[in-house]
DSSP file (Angstrom, degrees, kcal/mol; ACC not computed):
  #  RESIDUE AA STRUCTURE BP1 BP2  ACC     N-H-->O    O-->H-N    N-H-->O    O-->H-N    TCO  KAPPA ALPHA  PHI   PSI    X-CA   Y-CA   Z-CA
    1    1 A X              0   0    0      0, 0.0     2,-0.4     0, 0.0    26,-0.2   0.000 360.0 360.0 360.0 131.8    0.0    0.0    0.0
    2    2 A X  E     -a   27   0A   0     24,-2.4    26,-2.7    15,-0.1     2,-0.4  -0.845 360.0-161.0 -84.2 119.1    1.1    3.5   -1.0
    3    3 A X  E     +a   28   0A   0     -2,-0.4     2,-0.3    24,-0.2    26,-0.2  -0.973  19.5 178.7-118.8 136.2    0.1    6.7    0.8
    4    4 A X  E     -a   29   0A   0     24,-1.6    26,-3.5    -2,-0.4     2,-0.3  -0.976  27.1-129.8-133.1 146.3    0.7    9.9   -1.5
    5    5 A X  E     -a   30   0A   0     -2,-0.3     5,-1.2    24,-0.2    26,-0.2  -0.730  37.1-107.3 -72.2 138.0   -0.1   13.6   -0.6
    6    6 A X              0   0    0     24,-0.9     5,-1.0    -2,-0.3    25,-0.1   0.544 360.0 360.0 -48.4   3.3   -2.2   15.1   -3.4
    7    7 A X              0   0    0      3,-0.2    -1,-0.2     4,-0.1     5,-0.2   0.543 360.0 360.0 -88.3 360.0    1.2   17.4   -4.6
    8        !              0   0    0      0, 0.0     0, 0.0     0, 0.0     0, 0.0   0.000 360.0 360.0 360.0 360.0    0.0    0.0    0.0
    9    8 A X     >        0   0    0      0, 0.0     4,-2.9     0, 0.0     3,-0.4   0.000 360.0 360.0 360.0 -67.4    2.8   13.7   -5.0
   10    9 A X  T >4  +     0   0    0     -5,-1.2     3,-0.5     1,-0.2     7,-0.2   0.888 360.0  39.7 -19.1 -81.0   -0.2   12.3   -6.5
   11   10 A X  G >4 S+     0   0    0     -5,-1.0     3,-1.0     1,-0.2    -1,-0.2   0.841 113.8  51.8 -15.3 -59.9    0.0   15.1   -9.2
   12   11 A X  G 34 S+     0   0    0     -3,-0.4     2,-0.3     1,-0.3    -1,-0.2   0.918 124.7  28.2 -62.1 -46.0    3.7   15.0   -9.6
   13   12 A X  G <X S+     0   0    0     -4,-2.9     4,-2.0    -3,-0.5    -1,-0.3  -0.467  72.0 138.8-108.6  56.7    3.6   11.0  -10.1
   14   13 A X  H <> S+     0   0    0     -3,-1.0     4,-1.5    -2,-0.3     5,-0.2   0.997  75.4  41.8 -86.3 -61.4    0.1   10.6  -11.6
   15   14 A X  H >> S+     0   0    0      1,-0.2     4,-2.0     2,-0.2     3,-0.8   0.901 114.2  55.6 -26.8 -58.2    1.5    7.8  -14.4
   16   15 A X  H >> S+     0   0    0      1,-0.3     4,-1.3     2,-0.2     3,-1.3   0.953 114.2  32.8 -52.1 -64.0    3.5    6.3  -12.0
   17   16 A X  H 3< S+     0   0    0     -4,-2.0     4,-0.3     1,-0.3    -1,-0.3   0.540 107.5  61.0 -89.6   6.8    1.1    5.6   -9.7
   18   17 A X  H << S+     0   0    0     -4,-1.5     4,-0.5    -3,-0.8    -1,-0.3   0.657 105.8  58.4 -64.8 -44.0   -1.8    5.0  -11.7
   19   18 A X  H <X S+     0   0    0     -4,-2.0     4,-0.8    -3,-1.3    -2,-0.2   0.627 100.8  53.0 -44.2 -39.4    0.6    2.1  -13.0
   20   19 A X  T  <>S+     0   0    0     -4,-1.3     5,-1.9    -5,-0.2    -1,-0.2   0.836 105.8  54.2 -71.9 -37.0    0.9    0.7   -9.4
   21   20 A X  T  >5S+     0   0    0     -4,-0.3     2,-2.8     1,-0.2     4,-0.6   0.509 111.2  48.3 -69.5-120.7   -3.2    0.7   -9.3
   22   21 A X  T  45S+     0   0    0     -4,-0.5    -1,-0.2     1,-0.3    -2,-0.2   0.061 108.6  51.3  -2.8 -32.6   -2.9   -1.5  -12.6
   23   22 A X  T  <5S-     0   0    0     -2,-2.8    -1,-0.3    -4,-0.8    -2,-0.2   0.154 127.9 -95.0-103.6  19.9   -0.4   -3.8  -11.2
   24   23 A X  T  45S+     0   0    0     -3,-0.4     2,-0.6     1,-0.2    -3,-0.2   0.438  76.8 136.9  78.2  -2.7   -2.6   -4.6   -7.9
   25   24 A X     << -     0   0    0     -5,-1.9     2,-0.2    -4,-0.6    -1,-0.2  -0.483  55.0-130.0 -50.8 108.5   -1.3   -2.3   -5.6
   26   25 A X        -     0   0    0     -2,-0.6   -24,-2.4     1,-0.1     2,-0.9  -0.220  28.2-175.9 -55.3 126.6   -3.5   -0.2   -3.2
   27   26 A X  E     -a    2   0A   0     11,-0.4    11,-1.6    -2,-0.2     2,-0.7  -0.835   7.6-160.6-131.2 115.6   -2.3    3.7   -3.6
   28   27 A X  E     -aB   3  37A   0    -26,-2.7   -24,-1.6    -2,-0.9     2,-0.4  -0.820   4.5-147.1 -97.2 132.2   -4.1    6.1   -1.2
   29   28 A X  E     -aB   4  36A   0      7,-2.5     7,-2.7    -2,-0.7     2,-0.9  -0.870   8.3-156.3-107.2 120.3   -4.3   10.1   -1.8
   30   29 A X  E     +aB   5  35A   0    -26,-3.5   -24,-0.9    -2,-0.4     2,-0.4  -0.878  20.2 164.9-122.6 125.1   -4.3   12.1    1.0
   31   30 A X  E >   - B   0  34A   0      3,-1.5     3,-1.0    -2,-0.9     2,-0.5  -0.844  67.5 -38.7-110.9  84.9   -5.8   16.0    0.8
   32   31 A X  T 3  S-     0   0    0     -2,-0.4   -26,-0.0     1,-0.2    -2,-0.0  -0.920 117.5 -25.1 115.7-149.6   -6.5   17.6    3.9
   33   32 A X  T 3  S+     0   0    0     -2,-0.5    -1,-0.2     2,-0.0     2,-0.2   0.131 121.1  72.1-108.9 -12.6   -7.9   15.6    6.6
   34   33 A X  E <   -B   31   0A   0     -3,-1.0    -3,-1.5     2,-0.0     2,-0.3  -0.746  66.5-139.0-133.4-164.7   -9.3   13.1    4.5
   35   34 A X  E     -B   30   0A   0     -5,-0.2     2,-0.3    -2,-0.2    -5,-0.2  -0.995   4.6-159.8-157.3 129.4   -8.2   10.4    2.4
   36   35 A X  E     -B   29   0A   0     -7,-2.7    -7,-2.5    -2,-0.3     2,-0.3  -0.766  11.8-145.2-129.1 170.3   -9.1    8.9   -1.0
   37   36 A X  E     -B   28   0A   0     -2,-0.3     2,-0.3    -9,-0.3    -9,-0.2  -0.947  24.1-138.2-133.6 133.0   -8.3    5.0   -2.5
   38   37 A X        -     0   0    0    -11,-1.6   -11,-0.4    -2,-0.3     2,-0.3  -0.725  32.0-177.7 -91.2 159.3   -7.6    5.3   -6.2
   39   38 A X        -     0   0    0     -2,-0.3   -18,-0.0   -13,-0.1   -21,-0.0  -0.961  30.0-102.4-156.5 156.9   -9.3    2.3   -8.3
   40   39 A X        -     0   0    0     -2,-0.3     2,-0.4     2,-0.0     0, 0.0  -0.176  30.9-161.7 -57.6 164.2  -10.0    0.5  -11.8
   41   40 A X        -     0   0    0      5,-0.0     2,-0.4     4,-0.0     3,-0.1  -0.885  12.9-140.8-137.8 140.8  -13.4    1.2  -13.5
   42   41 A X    >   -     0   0    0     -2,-0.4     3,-4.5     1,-0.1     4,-0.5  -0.978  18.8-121.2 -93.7 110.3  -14.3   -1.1  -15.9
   43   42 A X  G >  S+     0   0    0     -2,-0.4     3,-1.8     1,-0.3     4,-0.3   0.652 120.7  49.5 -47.1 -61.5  -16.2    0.6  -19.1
   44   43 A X  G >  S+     0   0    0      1,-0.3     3,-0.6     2,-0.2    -1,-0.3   0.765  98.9  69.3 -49.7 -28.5  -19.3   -1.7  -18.4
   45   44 A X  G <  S+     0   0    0     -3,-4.5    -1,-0.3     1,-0.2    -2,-0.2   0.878  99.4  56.5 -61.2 -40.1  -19.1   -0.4  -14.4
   46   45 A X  G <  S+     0   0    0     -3,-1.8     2,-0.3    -4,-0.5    -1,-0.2   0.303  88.4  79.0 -96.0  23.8  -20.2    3.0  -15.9
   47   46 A X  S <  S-     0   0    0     -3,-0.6     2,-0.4    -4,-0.3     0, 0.0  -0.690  75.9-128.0-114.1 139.0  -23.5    2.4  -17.7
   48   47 A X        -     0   0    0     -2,-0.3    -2,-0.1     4,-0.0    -3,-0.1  -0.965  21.9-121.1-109.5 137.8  -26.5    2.0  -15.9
   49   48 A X     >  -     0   0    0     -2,-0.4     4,-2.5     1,-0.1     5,-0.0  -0.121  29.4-112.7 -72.0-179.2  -28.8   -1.2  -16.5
   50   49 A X  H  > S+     0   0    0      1,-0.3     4,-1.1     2,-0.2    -1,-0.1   0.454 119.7  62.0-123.1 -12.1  -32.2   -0.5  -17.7
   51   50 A X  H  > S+     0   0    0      2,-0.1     4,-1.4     3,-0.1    -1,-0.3   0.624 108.4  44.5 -72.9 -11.8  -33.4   -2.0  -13.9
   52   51 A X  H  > S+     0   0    0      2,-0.2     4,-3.3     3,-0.1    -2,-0.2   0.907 113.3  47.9 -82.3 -48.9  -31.3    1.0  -12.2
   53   52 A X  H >X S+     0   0    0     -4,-2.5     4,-1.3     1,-0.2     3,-0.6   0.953 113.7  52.3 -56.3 -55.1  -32.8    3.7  -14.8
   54   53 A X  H 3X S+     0   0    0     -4,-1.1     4,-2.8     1,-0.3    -1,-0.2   0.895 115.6  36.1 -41.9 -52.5  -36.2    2.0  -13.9
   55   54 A X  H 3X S+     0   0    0     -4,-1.4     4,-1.5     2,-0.2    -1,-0.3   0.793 114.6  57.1 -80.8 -14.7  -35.7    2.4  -10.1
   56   55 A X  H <X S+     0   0    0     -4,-3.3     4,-4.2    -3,-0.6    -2,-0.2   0.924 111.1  47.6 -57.3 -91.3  -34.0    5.8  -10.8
   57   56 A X  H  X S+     0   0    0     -4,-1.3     4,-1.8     2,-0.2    -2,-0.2   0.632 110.5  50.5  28.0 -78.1  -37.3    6.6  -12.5
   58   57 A X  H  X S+     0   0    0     -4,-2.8     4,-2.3    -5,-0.3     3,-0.4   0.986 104.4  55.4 -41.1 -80.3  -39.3    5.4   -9.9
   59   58 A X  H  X S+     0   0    0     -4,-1.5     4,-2.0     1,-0.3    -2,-0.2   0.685 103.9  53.9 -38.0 -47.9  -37.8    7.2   -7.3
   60   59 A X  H  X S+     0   0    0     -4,-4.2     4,-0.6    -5,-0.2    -1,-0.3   0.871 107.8  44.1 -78.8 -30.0  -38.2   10.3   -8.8
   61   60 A X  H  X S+     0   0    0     -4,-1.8     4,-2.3    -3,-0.4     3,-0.3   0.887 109.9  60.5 -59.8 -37.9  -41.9   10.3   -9.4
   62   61 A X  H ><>S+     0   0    0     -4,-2.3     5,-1.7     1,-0.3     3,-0.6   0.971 114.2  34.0 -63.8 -67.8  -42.1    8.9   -5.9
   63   62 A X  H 3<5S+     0   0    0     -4,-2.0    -1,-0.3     4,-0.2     3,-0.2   0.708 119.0  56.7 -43.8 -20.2  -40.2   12.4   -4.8
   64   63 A X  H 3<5S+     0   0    0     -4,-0.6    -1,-0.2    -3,-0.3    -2,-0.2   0.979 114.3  39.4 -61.1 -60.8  -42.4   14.6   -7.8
   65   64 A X  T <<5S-     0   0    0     -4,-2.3    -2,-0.2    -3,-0.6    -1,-0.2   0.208 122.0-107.5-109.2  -0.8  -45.3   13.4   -6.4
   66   65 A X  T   5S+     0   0    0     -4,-0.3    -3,-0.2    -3,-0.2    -4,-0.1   0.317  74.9 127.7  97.0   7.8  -44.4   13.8   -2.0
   67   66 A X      < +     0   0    0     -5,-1.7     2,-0.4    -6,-0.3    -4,-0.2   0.647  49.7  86.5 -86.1  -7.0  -44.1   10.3   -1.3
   68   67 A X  S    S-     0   0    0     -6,-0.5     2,-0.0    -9,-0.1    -2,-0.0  -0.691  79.1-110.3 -97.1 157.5  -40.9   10.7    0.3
   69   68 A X        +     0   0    0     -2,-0.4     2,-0.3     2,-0.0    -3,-0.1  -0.269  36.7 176.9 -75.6 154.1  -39.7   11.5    3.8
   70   69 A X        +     0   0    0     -2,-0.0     2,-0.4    -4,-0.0    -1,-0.0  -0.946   4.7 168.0-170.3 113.0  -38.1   14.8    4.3
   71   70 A X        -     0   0    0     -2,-0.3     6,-0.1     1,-0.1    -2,-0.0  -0.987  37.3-107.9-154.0 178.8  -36.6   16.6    7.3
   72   71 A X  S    S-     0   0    0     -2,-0.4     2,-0.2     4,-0.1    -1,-0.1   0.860  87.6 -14.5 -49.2 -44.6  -34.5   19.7    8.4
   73   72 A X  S  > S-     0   0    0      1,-0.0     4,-0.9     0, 0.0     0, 0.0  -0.800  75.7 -86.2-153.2-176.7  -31.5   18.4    9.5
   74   73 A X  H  > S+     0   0    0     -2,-0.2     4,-1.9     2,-0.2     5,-0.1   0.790 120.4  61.3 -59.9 -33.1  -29.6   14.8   10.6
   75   74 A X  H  > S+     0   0    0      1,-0.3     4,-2.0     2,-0.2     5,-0.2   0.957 104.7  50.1 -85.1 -54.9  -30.8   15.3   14.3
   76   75 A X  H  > S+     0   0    0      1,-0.2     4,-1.9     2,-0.2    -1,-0.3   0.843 108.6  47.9 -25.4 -56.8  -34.3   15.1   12.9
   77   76 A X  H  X S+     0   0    0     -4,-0.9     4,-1.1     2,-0.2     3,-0.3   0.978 106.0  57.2 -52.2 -61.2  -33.9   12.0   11.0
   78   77 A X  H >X S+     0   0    0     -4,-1.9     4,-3.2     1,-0.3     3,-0.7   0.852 108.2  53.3 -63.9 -49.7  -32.3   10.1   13.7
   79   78 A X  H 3X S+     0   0    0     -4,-2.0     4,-1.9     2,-0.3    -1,-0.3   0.862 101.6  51.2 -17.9 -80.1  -35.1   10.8   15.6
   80   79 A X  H 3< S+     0   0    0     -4,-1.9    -1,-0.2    -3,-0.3    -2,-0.2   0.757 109.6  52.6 -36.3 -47.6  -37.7    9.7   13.5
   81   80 A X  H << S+     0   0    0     -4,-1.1     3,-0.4    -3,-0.7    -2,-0.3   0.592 101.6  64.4 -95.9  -3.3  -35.9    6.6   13.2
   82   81 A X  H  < S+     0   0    0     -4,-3.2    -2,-0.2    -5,-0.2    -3,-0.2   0.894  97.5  55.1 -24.5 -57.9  -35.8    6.4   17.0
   83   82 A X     <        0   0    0     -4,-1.9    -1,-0.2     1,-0.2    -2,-0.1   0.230 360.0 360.0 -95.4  13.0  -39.2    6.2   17.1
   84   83 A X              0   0    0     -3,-0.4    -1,-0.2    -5,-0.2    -2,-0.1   0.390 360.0 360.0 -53.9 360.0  -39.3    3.2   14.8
């Protein structure tokens, strides 16, 4: 496993784009938080025609008020307290 700061990252972007390809984990760290670089496969970035459907869905459901809604996280949690 590799840890790069994003100025590395940059600097060595082949390089270590190369490391992902050869099965090495390489982590980029900006800040406080911390990202894990990985392959995509062209077929991973299409959606199937059951996702669009529930995509779809899900949005009339919201169009139309059938979804849950509140102000903030403290709210939510709440809510599902009371489950």
């Amino acid at each position: 496993m590799t840890t790069l700061s994003i100025r590395d990252f940059r600097s060595n972007l082949a390089a270590s784009l190369d490391r992902v390809d050869n099965g090495e984990q390489v982590l980029v760290r900006r800040g406080n938080k911390v990202y894990t670089i990985i392959v995509v496969d062209d077929q991973e970035l299409e959606f199937s025609p059951q996702l669009v459907e529930k995509i779809d869905r899900a949005r009339a459901e919201f169009k139309s008020g059938e979804t849950l809604a509140f102000e903030n996280a403290a709210a939510a949690q709440q809510w599902m307290d009371e489950l």
